[in-house]
Backbone as a printed PyTorch tensor [residue, N CA C, xyz], in Angstrom:
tensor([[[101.5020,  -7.8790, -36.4580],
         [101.5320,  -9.0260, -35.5620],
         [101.9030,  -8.5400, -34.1730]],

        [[100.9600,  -8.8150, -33.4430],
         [101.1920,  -8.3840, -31.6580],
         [102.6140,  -8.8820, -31.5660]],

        [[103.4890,  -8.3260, -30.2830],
         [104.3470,  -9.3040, -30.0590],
         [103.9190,  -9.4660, -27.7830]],

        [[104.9910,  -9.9710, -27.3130],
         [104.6710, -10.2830, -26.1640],
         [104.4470,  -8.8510, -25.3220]],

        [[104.4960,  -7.5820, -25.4020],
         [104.5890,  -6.3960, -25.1020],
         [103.1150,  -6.5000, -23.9360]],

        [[103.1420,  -6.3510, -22.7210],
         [101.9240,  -6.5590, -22.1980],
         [101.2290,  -7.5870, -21.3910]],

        [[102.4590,  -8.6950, -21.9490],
         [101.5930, -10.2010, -21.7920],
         [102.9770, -10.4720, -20.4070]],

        [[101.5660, -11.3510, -19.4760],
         [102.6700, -11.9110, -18.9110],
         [102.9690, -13.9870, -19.2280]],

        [[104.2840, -13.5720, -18.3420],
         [104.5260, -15.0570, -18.6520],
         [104.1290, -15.9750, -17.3520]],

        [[103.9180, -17.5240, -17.5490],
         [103.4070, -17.8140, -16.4660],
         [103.6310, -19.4450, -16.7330]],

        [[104.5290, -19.9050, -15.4720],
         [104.7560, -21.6950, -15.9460],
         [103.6640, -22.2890, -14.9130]],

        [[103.3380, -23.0920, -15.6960],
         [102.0160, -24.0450, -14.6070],
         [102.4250, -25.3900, -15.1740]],

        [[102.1980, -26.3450, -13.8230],
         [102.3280, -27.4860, -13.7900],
         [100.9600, -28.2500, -14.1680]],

        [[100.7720, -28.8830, -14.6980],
         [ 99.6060, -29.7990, -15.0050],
         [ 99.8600, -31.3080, -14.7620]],

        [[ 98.8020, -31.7630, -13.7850],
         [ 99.4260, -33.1470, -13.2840],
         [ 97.8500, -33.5770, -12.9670]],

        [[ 97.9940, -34.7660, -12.8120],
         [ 96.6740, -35.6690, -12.8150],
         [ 97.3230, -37.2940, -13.0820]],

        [[ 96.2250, -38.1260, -12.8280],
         [ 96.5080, -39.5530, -12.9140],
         [ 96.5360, -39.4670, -14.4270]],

        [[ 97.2250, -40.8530, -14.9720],
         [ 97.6000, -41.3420, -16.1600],
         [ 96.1420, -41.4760, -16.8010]],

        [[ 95.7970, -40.8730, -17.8360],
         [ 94.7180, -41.3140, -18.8700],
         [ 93.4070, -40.2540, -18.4070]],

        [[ 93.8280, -39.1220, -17.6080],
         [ 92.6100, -38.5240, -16.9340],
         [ 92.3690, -37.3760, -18.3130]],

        [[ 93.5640, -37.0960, -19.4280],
         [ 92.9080, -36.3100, -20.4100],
         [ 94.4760, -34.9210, -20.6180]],

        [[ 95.1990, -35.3180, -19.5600],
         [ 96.1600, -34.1080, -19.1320],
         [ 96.4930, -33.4310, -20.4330]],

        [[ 97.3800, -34.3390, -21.6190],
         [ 97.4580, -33.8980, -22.8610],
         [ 96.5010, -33.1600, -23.9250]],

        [[ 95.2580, -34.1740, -23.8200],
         [ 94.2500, -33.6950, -24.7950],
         [ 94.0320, -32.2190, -24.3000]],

        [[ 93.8260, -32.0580, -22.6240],
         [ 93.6160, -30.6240, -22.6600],
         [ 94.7180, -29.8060, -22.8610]],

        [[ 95.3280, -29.8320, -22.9200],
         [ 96.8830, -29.3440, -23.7680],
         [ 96.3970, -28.5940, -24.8080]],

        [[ 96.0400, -30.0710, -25.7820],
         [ 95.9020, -29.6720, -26.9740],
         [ 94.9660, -28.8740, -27.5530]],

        [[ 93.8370, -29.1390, -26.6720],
         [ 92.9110, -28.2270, -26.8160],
         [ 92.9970, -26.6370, -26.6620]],

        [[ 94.2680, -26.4170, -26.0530],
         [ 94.6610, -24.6880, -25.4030],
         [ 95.4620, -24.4090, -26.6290]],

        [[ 96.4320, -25.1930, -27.1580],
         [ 97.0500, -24.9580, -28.1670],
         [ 96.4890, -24.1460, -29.8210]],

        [[ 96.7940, -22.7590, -29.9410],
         [ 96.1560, -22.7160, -31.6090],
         [ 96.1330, -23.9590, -32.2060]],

        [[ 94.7690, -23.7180, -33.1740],
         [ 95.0120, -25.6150, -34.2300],
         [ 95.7370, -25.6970, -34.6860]],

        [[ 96.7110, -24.9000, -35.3680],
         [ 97.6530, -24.8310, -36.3490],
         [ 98.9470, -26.2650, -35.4530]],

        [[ 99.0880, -25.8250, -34.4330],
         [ 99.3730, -26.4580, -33.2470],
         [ 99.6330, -27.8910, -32.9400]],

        [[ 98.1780, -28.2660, -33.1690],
         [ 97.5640, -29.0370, -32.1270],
         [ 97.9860, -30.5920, -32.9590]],

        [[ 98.0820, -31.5140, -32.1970],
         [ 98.1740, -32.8920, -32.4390],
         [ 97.3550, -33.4050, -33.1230]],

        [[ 97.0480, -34.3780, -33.5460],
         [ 95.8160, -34.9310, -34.4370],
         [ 95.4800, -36.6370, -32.9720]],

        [[ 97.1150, -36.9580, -33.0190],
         [ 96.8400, -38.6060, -32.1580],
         [ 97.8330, -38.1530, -30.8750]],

        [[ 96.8350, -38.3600, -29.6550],
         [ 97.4400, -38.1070, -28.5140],
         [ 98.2790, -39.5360, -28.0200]],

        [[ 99.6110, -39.1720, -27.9720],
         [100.0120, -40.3570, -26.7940],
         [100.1200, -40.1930, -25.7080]],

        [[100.4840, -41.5830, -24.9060],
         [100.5490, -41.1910, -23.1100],
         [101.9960, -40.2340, -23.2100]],

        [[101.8380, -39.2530, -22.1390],
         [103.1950, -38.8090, -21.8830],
         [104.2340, -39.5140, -20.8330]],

        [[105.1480, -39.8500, -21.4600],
         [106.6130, -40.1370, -21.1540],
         [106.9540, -39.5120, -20.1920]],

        [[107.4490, -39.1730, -18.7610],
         [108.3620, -38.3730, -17.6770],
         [107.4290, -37.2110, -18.1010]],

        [[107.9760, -36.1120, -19.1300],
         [106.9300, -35.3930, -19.3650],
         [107.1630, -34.2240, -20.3350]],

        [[106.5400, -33.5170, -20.4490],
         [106.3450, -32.5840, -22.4070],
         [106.0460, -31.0620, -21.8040]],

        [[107.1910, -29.9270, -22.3220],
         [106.9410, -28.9540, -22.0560],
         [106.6560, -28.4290, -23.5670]],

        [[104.6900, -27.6820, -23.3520],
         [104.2170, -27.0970, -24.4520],
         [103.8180, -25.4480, -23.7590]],

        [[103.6320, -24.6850, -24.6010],
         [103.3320, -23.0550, -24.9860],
         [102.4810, -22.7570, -25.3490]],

        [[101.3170, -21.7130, -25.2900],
         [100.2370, -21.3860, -25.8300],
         [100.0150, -20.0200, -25.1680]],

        [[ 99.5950, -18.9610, -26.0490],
         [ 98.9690, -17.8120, -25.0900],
         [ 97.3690, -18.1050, -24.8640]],

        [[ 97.1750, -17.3700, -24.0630],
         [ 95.3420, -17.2000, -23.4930],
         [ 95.0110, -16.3630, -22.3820]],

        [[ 94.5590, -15.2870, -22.4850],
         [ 94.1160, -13.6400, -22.1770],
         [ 95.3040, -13.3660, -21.2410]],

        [[ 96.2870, -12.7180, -22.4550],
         [ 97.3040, -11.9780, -22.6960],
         [ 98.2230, -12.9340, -21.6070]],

        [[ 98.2890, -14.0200, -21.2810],
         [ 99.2470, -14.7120, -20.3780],
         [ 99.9000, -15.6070, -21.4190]],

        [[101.5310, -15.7250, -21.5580],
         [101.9830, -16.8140, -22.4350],
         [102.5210, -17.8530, -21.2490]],

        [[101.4840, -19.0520, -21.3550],
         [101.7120, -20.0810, -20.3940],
         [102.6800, -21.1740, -21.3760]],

        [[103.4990, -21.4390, -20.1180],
         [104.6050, -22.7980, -20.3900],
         [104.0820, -23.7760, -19.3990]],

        [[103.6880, -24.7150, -20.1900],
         [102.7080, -25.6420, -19.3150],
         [103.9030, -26.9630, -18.9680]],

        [[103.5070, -27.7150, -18.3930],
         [105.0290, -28.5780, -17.6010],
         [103.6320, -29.6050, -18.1080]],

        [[103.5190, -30.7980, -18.7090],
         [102.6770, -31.8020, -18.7530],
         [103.4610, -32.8710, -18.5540]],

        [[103.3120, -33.4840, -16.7580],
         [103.5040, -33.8820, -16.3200],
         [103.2630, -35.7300, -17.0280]],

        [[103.6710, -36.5470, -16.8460],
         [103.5360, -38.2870, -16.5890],
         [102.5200, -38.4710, -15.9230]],

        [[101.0630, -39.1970, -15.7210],
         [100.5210, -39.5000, -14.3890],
         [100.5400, -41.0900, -13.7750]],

        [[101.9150, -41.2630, -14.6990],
         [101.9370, -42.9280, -14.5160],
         [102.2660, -42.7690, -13.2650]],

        [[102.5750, -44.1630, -12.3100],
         [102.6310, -44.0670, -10.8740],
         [103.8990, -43.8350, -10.9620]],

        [[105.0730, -44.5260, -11.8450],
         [106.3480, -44.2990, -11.3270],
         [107.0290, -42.9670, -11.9940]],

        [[106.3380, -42.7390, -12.8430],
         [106.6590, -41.2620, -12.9130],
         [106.0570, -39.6460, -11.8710]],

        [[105.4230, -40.0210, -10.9680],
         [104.1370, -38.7270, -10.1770],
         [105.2110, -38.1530,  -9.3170]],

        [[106.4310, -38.7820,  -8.7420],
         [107.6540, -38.2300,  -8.1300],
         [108.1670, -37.5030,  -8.8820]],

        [[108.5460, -37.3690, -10.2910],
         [109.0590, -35.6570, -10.9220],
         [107.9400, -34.6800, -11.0210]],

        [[106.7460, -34.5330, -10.6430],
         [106.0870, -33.8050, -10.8070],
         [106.5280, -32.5850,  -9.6670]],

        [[107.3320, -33.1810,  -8.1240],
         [107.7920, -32.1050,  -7.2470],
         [108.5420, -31.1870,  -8.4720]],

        [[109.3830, -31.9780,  -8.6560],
         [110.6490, -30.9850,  -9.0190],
         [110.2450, -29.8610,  -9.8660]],

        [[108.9270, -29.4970, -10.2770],
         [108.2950, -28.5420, -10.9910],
         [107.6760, -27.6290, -10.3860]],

        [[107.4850, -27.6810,  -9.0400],
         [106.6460, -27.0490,  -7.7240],
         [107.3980, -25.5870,  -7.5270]],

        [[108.5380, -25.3860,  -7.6040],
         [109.1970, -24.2850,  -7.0350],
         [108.8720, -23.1360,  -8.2130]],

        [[109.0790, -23.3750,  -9.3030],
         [108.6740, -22.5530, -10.0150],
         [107.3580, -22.0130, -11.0740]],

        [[106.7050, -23.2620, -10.8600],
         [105.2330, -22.9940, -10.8990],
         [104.5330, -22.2260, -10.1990]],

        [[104.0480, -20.9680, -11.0260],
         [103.0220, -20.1730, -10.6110],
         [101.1400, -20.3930, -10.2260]],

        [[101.2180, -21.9050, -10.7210],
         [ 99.6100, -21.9550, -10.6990],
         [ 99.5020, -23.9760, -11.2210]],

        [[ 98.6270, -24.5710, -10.7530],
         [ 98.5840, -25.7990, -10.8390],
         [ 97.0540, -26.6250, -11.5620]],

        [[ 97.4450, -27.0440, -12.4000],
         [ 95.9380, -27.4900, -13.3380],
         [ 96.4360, -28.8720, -13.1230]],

        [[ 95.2140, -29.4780, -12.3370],
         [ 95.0490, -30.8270, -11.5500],
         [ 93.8530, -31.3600, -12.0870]],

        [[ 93.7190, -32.0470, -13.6150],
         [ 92.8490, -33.1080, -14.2210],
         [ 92.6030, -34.2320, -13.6070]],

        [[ 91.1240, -34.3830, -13.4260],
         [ 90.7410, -35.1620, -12.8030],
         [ 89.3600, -36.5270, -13.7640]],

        [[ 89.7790, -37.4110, -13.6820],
         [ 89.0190, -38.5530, -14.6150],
         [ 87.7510, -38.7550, -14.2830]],

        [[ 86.7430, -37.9020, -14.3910],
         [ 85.3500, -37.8880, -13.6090],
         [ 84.5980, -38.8550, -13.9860]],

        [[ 84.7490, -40.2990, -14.6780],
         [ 84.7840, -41.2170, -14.9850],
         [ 84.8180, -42.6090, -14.4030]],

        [[ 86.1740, -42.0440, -13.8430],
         [ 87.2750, -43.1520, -12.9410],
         [ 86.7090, -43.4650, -11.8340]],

        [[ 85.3140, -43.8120, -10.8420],
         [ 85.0320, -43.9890,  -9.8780],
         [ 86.0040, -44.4890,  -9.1890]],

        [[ 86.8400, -46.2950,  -9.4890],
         [ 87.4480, -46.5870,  -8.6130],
         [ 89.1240, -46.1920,  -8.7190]],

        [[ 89.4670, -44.8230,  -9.4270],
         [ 91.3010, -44.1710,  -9.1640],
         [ 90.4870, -42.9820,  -8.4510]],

        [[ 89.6170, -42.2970,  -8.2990],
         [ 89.2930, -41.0180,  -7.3260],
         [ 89.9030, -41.1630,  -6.5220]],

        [[ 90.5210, -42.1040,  -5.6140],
         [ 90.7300, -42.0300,  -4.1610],
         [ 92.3610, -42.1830,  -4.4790]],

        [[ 92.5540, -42.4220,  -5.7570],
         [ 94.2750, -42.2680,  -5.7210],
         [ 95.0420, -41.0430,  -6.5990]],

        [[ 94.0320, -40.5190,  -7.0100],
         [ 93.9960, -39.0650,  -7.5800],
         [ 94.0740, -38.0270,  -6.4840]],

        [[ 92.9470, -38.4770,  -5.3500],
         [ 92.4560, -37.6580,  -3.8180],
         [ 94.1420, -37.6820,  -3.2010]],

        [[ 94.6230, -38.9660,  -3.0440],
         [ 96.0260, -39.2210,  -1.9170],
         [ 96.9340, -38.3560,  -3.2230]],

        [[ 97.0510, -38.2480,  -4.4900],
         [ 98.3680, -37.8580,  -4.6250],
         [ 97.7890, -35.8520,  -4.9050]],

        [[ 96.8790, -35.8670,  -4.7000],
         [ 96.2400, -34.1430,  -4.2780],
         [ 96.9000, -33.9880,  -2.6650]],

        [[ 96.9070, -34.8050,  -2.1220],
         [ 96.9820, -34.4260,  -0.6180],
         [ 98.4820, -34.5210,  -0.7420]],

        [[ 99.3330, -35.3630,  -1.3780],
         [100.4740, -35.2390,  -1.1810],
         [100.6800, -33.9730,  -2.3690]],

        [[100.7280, -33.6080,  -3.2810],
         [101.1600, -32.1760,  -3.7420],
         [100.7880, -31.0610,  -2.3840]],

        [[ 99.8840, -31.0050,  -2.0330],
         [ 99.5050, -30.2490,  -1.3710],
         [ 99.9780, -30.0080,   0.1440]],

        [[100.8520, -31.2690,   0.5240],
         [101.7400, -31.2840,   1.6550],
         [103.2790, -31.0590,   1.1350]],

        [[103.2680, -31.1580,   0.0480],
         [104.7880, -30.5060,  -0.2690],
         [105.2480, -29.0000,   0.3950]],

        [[106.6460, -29.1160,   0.5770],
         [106.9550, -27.7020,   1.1950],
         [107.0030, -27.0910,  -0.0990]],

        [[107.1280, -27.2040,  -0.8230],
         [107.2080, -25.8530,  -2.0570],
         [105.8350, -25.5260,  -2.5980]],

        [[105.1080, -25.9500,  -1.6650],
         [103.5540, -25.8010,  -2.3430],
         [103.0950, -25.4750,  -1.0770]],

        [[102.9530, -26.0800,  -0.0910],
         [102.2700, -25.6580,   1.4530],
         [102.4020, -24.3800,   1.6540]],

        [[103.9810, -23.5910,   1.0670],
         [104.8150, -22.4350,   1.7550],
         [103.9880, -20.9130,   0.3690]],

        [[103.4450, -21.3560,  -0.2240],
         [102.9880, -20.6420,  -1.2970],
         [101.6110, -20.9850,  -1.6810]],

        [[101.1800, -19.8400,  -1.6490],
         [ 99.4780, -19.7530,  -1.9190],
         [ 98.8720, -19.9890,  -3.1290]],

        [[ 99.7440, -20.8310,  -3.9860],
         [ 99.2670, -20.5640,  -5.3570],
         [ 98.3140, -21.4530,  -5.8470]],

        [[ 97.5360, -20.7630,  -6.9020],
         [ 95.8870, -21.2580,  -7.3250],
         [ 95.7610, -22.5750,  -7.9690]],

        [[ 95.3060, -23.2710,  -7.6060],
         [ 94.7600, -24.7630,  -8.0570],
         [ 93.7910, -24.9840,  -9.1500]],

        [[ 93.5310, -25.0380, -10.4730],
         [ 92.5240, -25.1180, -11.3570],
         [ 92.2440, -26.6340, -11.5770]],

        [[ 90.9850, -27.2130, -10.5610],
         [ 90.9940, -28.7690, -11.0550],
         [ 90.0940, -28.7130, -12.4910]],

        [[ 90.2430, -29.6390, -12.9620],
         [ 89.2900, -29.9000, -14.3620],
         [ 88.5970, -31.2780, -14.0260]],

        [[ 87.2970, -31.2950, -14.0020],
         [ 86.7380, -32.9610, -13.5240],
         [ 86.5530, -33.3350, -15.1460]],

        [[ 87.1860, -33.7760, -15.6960],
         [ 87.1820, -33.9700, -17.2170],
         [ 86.5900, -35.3040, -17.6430]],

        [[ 86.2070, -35.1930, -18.8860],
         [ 85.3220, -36.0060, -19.6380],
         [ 84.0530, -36.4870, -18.8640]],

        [[ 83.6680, -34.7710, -19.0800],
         [ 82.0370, -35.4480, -18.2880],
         [ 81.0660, -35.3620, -19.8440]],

        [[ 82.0410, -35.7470, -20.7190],
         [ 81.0940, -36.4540, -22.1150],
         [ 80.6350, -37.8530, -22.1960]],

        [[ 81.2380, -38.3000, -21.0520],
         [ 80.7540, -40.1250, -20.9070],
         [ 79.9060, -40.1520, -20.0090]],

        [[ 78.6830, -40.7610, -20.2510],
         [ 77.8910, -40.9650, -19.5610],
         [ 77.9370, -41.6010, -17.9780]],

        [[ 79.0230, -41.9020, -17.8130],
         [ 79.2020, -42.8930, -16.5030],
         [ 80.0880, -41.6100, -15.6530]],

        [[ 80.0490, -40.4120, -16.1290],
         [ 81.1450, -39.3880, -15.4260],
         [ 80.1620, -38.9000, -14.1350]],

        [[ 80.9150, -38.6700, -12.6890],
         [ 80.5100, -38.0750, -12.1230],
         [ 80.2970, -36.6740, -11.9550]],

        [[ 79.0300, -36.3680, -11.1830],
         [ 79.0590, -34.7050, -11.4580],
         [ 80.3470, -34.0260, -11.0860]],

        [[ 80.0810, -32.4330, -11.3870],
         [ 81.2610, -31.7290, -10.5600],
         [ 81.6290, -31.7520,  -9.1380]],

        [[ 80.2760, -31.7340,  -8.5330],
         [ 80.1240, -31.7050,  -7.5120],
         [ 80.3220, -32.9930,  -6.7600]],

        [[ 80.0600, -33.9030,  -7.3030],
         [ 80.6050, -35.3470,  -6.6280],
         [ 82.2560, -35.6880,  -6.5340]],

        [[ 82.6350, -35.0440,  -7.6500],
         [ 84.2950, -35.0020,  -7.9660],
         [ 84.9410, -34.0810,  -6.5340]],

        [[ 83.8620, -32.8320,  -6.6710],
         [ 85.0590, -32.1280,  -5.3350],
         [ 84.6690, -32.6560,  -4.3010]],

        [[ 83.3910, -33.2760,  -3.5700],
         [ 83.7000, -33.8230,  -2.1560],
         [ 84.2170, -35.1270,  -2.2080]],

        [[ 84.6410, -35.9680,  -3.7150],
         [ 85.6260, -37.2310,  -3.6500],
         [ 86.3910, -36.5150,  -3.4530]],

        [[ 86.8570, -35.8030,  -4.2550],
         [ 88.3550, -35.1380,  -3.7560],
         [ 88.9470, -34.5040,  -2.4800]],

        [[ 87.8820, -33.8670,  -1.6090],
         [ 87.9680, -32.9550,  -0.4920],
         [ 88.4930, -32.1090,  -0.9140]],

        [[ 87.9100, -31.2950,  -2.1220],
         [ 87.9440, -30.4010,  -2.3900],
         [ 87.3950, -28.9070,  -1.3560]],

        [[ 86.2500, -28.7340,  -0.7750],
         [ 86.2410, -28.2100,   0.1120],
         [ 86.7600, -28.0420,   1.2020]],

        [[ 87.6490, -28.9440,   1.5490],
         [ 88.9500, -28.6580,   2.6980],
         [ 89.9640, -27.7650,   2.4820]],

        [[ 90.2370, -27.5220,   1.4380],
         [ 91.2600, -26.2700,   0.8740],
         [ 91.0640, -25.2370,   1.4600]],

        [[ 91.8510, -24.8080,   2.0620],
         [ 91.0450, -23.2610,   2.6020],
         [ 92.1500, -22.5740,   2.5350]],

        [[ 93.3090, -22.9690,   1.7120],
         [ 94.6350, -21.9900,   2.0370],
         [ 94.9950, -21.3700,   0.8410]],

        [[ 94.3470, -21.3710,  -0.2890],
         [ 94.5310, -20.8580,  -1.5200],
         [ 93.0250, -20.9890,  -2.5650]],

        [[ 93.4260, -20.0170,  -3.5360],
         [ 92.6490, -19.7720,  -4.7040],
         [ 92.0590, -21.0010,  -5.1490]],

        [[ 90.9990, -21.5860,  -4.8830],
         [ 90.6280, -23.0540,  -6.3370],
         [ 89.4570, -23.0690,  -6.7650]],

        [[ 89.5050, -23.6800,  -8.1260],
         [ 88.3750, -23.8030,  -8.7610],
         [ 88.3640, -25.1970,  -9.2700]],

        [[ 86.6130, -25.5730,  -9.2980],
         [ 86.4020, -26.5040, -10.3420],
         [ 86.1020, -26.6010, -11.0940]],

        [[ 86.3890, -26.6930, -13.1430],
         [ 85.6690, -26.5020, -13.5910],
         [ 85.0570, -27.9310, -14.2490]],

        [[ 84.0440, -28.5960, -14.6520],
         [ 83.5680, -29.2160, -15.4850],
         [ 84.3810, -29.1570, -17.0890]],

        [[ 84.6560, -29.9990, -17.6190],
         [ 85.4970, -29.7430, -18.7540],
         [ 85.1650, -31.7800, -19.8780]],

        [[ 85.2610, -31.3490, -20.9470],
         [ 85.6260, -32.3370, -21.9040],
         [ 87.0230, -32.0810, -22.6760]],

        [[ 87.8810, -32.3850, -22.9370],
         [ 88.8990, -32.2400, -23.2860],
         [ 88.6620, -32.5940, -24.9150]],

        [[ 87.8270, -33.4370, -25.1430],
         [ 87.8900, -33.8280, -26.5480],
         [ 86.8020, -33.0960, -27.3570]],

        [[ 85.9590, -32.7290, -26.2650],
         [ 84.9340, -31.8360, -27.1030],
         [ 85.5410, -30.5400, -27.3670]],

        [[ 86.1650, -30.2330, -25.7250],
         [ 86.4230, -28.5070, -25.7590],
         [ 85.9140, -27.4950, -24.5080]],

        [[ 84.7330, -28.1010, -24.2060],
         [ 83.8020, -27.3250, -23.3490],
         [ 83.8660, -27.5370, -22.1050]],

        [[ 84.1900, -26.0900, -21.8420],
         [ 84.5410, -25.8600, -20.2330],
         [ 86.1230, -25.9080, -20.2570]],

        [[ 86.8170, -25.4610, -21.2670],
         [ 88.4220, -26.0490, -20.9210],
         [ 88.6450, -24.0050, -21.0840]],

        [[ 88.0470, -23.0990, -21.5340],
         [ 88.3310, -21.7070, -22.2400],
         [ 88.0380, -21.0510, -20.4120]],

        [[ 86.9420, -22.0990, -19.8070],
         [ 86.2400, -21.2040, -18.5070],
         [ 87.2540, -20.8600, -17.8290]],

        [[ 87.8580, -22.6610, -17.5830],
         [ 88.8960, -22.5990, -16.3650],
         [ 89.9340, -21.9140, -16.6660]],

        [[ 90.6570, -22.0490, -17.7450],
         [ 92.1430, -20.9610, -18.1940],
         [ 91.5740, -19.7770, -18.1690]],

        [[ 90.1520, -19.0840, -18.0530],
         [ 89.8590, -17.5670, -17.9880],
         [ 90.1810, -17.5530, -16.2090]],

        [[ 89.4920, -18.3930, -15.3420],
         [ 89.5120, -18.6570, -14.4200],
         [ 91.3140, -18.3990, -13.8060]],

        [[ 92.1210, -19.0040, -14.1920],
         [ 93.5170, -19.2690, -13.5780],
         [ 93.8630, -18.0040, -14.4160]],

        [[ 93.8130, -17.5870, -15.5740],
         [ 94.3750, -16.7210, -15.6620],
         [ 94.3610, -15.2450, -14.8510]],

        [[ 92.8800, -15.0660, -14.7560],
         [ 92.3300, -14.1830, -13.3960],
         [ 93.5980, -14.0900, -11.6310]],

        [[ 93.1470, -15.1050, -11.7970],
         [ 93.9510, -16.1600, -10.3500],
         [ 95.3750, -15.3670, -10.3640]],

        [[ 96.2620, -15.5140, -11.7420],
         [ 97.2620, -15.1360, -11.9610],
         [ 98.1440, -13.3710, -11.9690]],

        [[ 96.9420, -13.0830, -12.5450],
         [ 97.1080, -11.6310, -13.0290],
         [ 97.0350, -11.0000, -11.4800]],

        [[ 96.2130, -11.3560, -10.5580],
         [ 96.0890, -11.1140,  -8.9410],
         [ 97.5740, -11.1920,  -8.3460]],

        [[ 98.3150, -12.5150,  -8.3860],
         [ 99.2140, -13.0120,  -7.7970],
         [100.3390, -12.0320,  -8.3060]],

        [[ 99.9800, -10.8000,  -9.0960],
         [101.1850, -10.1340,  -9.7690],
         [101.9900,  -9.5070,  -8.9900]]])
């Protein structure tokens, strides 16, 4: 049995609006042995573990209820890397997903540090989901110009596209060493 010899460690915050998938993709990173069967909403919020190419991530799964999106700072200082689920679905919360991107992103513990952004435009298994590409110029995603980001396309319940982006951030990571 491997043990951690090699691997690094790495805490990432995962935050997104309420119901955008934040958990399911959790669960999906998680071995099955793992994994949940019935997702609930998260509460304030749930610290889970999983390795994936040789990084053992401690993921912070944030609340995206409104009155919970204020503890999501207090996770900023020591987060190495940020997975920002996005409801590609949600036509009319995009623009309140967009304002609380702009406010992480004006935080001083985030402005002052270059660290990599992995959005997920998730559940583009429903037919009513917008493309990827419609997700990052809702988002102003191309305004970023001060750090590492990616978008990936992702289903959380299928699976697909959730292995790209964690190859993706993990890359991101192993750089930032």
């Amino acid at each position: 049995m491997g043990g951690s010899i090699g691997k690094k460690k790495s805490k990432i915050i995962i935050v997104g609006l309420d119901n955008s998938g934040k958990s399911t993709m959790i669960n999906m990173l998680k071995p099955k042995k793992y994994a949940e069967v019935d997702i609930a909403a998260t509460v304030g919020f749930k610290v889970e573990t999983f390795s994936k190419s040789k990084i053992d991530f401690t993921v912070f799964d944030m609340s995206g209820q409104s009155k919970y999106r204020q503890l999501w700072e207090q996770y900023y200082d020591e987060s190495e890397a940020i997975i920002f689920v996005i409801d590609s679905a949600d036509k009319l919360r995009i623009k309140v997903a967009k304002n609380e991107l702009e406010n992480l992103l004006d935080h001083p513990s985030i402005k002052k540090r270059k660290i990599p952004i992995l959005f997920f435009a998730n559940k583009m298994d429903l037919g009513i989901a917008m493309t990827e590409q419609e997700v990052a110029r809702e988002m102003g995603l191309p305004e970023i110009t001060d750090r590492p980001w990616s978008i990936q396309a992702s289903s959380a319940t299928e699976g697909f596209g959730v292995d790209e982006g964690i190859t993706w951030l993990s890359e991101q990571i192993k750089k930032g060493q």
